[in-house]
C-alpha beads as a LAMMPS data file, in Angstrom:
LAMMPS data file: protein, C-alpha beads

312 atoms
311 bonds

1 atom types
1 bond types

-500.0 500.0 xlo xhi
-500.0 500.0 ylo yhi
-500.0 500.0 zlo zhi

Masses

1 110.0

Atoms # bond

1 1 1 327.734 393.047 -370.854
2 1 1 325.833 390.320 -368.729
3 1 1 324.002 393.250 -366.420
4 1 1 323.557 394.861 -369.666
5 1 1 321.207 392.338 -371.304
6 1 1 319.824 392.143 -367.959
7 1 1 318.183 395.341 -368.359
8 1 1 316.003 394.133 -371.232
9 1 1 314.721 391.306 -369.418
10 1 1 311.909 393.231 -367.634
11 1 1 311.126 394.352 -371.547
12 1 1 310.433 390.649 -372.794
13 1 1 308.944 389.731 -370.040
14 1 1 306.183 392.585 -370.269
15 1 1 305.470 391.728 -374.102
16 1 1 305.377 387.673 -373.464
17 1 1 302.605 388.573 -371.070
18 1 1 300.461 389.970 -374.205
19 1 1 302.180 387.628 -376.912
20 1 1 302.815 384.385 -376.496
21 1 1 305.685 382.026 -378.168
22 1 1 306.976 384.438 -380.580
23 1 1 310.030 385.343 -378.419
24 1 1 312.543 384.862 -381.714
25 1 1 310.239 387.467 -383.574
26 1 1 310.194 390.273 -380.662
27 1 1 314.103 389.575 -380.428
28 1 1 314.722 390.569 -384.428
29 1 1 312.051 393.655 -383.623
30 1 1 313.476 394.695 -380.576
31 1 1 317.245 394.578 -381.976
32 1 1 316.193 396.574 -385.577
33 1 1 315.113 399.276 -382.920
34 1 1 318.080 399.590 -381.103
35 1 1 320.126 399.429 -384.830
36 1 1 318.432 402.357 -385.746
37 1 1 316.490 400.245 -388.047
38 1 1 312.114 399.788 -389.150
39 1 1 310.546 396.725 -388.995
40 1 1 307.867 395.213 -391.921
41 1 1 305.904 392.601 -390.892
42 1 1 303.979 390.791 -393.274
43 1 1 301.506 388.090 -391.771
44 1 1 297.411 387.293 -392.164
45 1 1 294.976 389.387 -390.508
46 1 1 294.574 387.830 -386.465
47 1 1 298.135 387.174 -385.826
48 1 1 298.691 389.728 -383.694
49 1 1 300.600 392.280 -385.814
50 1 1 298.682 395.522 -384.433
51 1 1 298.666 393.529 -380.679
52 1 1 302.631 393.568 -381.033
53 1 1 303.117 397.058 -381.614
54 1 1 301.075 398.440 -379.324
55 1 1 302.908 395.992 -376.314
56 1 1 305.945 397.213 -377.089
57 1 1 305.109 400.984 -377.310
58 1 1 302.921 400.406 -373.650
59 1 1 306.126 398.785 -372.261
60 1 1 308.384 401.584 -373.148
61 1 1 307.775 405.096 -372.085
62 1 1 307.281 406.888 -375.167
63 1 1 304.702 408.470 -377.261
64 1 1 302.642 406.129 -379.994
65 1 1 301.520 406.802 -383.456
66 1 1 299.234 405.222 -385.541
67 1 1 297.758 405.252 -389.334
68 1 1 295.530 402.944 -390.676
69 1 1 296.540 403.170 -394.511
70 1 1 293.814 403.368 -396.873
71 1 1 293.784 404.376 -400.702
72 1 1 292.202 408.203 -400.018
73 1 1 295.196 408.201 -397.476
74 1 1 296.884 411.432 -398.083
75 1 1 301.044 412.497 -397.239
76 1 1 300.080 415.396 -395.458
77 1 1 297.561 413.319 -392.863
78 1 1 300.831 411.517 -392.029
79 1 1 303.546 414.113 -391.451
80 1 1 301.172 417.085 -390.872
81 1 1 300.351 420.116 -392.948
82 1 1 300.603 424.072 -392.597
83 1 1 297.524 425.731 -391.338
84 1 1 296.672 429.741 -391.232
85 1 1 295.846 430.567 -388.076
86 1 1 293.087 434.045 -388.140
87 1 1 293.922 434.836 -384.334
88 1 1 297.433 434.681 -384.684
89 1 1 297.361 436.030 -388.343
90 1 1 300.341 433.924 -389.411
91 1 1 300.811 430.147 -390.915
92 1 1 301.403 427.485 -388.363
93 1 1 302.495 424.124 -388.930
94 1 1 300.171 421.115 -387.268
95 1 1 302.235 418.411 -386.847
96 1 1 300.848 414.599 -388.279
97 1 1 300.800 411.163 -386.374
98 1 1 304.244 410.519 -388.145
99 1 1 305.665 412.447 -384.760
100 1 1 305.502 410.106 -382.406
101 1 1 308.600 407.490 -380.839
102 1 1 306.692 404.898 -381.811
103 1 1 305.092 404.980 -385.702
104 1 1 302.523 401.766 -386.860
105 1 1 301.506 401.991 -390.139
106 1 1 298.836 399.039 -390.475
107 1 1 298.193 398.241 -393.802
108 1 1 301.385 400.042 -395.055
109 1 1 300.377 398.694 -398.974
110 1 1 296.933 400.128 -399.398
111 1 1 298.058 403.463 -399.737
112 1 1 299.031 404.783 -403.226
113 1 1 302.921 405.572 -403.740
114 1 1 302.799 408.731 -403.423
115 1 1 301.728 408.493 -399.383
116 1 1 303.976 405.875 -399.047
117 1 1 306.611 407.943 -400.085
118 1 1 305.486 410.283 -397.258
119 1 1 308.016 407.814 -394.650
120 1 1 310.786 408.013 -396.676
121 1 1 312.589 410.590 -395.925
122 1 1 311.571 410.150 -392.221
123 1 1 312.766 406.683 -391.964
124 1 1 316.047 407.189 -393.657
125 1 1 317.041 410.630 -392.325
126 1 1 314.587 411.130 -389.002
127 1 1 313.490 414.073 -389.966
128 1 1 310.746 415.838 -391.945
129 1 1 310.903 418.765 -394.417
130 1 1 307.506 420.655 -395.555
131 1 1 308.014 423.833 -397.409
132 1 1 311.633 424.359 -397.139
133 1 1 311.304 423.599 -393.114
134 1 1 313.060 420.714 -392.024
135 1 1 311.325 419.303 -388.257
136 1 1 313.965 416.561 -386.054
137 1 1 311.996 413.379 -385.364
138 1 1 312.631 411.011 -382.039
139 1 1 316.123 410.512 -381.513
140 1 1 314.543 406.674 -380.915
141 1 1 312.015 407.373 -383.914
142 1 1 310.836 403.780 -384.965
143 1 1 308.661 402.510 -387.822
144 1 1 306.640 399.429 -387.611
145 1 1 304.479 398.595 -390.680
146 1 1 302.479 395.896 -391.420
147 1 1 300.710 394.796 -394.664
148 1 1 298.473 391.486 -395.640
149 1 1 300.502 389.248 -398.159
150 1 1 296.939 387.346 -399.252
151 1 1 294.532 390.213 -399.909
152 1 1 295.587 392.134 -403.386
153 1 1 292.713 393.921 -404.328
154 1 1 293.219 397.345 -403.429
155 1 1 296.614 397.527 -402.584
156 1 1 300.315 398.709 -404.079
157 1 1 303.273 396.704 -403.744
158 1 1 305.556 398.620 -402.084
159 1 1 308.671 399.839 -404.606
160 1 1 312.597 398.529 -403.985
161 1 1 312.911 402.019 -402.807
162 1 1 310.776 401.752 -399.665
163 1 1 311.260 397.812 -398.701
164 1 1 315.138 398.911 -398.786
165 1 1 314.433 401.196 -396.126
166 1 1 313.108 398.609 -393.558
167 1 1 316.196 396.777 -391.850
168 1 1 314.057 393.405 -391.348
169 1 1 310.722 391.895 -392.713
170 1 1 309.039 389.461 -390.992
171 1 1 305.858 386.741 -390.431
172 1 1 304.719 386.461 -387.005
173 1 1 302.760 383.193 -387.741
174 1 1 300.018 381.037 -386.322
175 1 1 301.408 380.134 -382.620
176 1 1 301.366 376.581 -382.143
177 1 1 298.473 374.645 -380.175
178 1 1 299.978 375.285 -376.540
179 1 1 300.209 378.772 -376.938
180 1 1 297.098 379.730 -378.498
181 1 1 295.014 377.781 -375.670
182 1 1 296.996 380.360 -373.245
183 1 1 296.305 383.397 -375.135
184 1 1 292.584 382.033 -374.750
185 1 1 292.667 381.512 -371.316
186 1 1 294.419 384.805 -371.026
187 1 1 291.756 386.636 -372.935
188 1 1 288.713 384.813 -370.994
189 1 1 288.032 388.075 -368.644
190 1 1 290.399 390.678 -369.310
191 1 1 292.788 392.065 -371.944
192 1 1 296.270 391.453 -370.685
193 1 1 297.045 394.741 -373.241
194 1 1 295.193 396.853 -370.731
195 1 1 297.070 395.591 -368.077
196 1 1 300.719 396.607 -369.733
197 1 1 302.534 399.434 -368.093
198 1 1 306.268 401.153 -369.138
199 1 1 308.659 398.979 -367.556
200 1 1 311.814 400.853 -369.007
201 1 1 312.330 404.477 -370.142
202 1 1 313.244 405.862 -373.455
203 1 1 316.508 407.100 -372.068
204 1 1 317.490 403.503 -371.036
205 1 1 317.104 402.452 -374.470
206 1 1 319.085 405.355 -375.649
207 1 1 321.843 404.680 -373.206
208 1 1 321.262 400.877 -374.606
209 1 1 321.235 401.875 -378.299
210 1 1 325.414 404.008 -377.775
211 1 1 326.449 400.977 -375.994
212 1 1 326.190 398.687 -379.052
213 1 1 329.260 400.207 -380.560
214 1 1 331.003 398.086 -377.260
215 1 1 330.223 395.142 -378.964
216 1 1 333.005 394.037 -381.071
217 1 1 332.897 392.307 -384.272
218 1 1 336.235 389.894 -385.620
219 1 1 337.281 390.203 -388.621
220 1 1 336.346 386.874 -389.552
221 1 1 332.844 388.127 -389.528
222 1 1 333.399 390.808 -391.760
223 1 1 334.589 388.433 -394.001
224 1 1 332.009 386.006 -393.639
225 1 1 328.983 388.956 -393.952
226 1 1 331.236 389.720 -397.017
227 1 1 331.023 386.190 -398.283
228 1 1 326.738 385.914 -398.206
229 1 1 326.777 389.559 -399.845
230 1 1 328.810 388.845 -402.129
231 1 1 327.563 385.595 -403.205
232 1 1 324.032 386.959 -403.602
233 1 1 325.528 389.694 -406.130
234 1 1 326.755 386.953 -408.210
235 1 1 323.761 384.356 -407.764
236 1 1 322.276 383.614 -411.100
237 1 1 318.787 383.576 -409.993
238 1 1 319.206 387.435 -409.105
239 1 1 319.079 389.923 -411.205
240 1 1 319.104 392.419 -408.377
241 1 1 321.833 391.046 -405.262
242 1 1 322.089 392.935 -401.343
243 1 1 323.168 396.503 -402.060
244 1 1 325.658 397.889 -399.389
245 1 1 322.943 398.849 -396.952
246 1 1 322.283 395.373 -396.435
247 1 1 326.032 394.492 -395.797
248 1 1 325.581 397.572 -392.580
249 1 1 322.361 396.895 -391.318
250 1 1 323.337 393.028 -391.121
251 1 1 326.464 394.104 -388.860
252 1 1 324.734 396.623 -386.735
253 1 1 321.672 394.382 -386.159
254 1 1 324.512 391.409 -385.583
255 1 1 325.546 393.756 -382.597
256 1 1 322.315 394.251 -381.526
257 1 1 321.559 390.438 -381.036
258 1 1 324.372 389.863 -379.730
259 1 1 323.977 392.979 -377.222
260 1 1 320.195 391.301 -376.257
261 1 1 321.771 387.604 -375.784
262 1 1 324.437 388.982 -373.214
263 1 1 327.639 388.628 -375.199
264 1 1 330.388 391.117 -375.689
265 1 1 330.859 390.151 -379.453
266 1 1 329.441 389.264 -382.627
267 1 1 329.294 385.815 -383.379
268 1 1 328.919 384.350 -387.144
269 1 1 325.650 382.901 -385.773
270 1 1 324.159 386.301 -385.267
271 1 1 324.795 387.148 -389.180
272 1 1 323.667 383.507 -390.259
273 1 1 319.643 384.067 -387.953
274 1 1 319.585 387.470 -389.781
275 1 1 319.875 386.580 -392.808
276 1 1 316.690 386.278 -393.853
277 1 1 314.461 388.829 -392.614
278 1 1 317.572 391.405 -393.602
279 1 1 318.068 389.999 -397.095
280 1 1 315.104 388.399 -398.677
281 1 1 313.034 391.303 -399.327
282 1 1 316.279 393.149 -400.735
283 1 1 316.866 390.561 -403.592
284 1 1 315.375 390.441 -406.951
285 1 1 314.594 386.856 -409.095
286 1 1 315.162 386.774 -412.279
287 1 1 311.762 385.975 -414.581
288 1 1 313.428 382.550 -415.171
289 1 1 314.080 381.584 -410.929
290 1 1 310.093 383.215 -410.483
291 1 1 309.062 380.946 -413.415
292 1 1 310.733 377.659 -412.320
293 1 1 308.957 378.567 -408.906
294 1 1 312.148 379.566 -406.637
295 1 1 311.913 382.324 -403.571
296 1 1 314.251 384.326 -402.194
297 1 1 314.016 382.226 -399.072
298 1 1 315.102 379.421 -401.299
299 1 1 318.180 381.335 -402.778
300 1 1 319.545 382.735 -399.084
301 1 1 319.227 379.263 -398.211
302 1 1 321.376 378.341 -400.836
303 1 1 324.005 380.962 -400.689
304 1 1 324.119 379.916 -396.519
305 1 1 324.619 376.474 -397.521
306 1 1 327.711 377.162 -399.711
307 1 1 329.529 379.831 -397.286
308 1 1 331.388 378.287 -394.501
309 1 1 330.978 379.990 -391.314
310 1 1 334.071 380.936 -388.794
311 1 1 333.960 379.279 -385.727
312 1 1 334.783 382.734 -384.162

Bonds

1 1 1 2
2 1 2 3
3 1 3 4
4 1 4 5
5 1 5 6
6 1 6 7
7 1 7 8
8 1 8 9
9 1 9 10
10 1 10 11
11 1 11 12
12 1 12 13
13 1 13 14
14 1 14 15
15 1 15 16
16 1 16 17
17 1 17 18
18 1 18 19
19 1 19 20
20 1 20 21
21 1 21 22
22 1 22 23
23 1 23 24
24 1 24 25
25 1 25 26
26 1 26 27
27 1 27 28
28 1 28 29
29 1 29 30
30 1 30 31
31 1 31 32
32 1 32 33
33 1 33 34
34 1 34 35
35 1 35 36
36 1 36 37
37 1 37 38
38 1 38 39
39 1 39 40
40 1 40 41
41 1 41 42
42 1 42 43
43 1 43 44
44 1 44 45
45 1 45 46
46 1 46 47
47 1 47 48
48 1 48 49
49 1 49 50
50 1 50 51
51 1 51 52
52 1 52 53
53 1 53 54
54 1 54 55
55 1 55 56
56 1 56 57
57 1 57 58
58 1 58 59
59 1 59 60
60 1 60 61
61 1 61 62
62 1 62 63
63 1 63 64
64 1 64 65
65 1 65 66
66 1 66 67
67 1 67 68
68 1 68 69
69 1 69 70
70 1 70 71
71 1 71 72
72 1 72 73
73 1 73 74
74 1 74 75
75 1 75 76
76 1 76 77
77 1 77 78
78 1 78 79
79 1 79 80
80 1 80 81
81 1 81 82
82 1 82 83
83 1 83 84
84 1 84 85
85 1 85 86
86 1 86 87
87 1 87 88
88 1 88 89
89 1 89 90
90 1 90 91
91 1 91 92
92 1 92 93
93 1 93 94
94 1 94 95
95 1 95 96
96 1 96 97
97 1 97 98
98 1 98 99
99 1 99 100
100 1 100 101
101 1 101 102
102 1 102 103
103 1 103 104
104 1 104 105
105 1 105 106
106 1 106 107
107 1 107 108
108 1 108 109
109 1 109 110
110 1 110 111
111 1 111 112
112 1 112 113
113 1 113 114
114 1 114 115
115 1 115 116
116 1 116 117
117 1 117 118
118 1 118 119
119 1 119 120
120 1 120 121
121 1 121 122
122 1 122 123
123 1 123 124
124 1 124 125
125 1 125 126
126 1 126 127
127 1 127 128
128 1 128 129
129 1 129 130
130 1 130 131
131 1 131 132
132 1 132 133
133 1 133 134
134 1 134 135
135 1 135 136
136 1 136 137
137 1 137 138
138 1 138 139
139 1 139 140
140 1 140 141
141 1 141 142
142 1 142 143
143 1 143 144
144 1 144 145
145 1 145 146
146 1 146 147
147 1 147 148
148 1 148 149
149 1 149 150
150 1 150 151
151 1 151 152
152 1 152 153
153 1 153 154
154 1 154 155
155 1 155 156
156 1 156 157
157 1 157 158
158 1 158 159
159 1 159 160
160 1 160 161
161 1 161 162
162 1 162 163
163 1 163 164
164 1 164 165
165 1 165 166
166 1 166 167
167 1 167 168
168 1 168 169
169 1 169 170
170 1 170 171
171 1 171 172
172 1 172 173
173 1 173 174
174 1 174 175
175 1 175 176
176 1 176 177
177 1 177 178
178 1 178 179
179 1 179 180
180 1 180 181
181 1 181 182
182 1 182 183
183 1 183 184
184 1 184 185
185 1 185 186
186 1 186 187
187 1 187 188
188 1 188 189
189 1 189 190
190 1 190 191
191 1 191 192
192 1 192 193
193 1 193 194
194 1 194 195
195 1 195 196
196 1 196 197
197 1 197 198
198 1 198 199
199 1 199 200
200 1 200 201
201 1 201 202
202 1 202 203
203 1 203 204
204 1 204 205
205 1 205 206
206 1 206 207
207 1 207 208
208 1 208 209
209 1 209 210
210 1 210 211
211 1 211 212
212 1 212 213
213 1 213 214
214 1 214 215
215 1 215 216
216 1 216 217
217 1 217 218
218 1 218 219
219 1 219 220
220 1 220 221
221 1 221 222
222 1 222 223
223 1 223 224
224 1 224 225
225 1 225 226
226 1 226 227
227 1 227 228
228 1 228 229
229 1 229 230
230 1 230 231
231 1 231 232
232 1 232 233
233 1 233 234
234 1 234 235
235 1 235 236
236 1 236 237
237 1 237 238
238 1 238 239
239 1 239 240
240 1 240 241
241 1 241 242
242 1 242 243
243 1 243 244
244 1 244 245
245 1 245 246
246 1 246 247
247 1 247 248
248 1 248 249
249 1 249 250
250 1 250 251
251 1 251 252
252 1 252 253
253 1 253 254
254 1 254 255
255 1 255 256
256 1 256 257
257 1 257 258
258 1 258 259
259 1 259 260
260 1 260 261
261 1 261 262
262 1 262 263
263 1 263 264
264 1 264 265
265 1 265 266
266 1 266 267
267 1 267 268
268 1 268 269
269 1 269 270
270 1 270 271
271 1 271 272
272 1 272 273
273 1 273 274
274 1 274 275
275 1 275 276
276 1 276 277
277 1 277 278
278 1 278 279
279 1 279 280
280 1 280 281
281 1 281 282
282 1 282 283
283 1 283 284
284 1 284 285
285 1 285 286
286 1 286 287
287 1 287 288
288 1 288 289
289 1 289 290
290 1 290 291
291 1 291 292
292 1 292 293
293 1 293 294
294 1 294 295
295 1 295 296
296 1 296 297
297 1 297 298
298 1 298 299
299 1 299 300
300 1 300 301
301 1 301 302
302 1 302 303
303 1 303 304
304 1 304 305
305 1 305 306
306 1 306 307
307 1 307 308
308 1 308 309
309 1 309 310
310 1 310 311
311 1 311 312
């Protein structure tokens, strides 16, 4: 599994050229893509969000997307819409941005609902039905969205619905002193972006992706996943605890780490770093946590404090 992990290496190399000291962050992206998963990241504007997604899609060779989401946003100018063609004499489909590898969706929350609801079907299922016709997306079909957590005017908070069908959300951050002095220095002349080229191929990261079912998980993991889920269903600051989607896409994104760090199994401290980007956006306060000024960052603390973790 060693060589294995090796093969990503030329991967995170190519992105840390672009983005610097966020390596935990592109780990958690990188391993929701091979779990079949989406990624929501939810930072300021300048953090590097857009910068991210594009250095990932340039070091990969596959085909990019992107939407900027705005309020006159409209479902068909994602997925595409049926056109009659005069020469032809017959209705053609013209397929949207949405069919690409690689899908950004910047600003996922200033489109209305009914747009948003445009991705769900192609996130869950890959695929995308217009008038009865159902179209395959990318067997490697990816969604990263972004959205501003400060700025409220003009935007709508995406429903359970949709946040339950990214695997992770994240914050990139400010990066500390150090590393913002090199992305200066790196940025005096030249855009390293424009420098990026594909340094693996979409068919390694398929062969990548079937290999994860090689890593093994004990059953004292199981458990212990069992354990945090469990507890959070019970918590009485929820109202609303990790549904059973949770409980798989903490597993298979377990695997994934663990696939990317060059082990052969899953260890309980591959469920405990997940824990938060998988869970906290999943959970619902009650009014009372909210009003006594709790987060859901708080409360997966919590539950992590009271589970003991296998040594397996």
């Amino acid at each position: 599994m060693e060589n294995i992990a090796k093969n990503l290496v030329p991967l995170f190399d190519n992105i840390n050229k672009v983005i610097h000291g966020k390596e935990k962050q592109i780990q958690l992206i990188i391993a929701a893509w091979l779990s079949d998963g989406h990624v929501l990241v939810e930072d300021v504007p300048g953090t590097g969000k857009t910068v991210l997604a594009k250095t990932i899609a340039k070091s990969v060779d596959i085909n990019f997307g992107r939407v900027q989401f705005t309020t006159d946003l409209l479902p068909s100018d994602i997925i595409g819409t049926t056109i009659y063609d005069d020469e032809k004499k017959k209705l053609l489909f013209r397929k949207g941005p949405i069919f690409s590898t690689f899908f950004l969706g910047d600003e996922i929350n200033r489109a209305t609902p009914r747009t948003q609801s445009a991705l769900l079907e192609c996130m869950a299922e890959r695929q995308v039905t217009i008038e009865n016709t159902t179209t395959q997306l990318h067997k490697l079909f990816f969604v990263m969205a972004t959205q501003n957590p400060i700025e409220q005017h003009g935007t709508f908070p995406l429903p359970e619905a949709q946040l339950d069908r990214f695997s992770i959300k994240i914050s990139l951050g400010y990066p500390n002193r150090e590393m913002e002095v090199l992305m200066a220095k790196n940025r005096y002349q030249t855009n390293p972006l424009d420098q990026i080229e594909a340094v693996i191929s979409s068919e390694e990261i398929v062969k990548i992706k079937e290999s994860l079912n090689q890593i093994s998980i004990h059953e004292s993991v199981y458990q212990y996943t069992m354990d945090i889920i469990e507890a959070s269903r019970k918590h009485t600051d929820l109202k609303l605890g990790a549904s059973p989607r949770a409980t798989l896409i903490l597993l298979k994104m377990a695997q994934a780490l663990a696939y990317i760090n060059g082990d052969d199994y899953v260890r309980a401290t591959n469920v405990y770093q997940l824990c938060n980007p998988v869970l906290t956006h999943r959970i619902l306060l009650t009014p009372e946590a909210k009003f006594a000024g709790k987060s859901s960052v708080n409360i997966i603390k919590d539950i992590l404090l009271k589970i003991k973790a296998p040594i397996k």
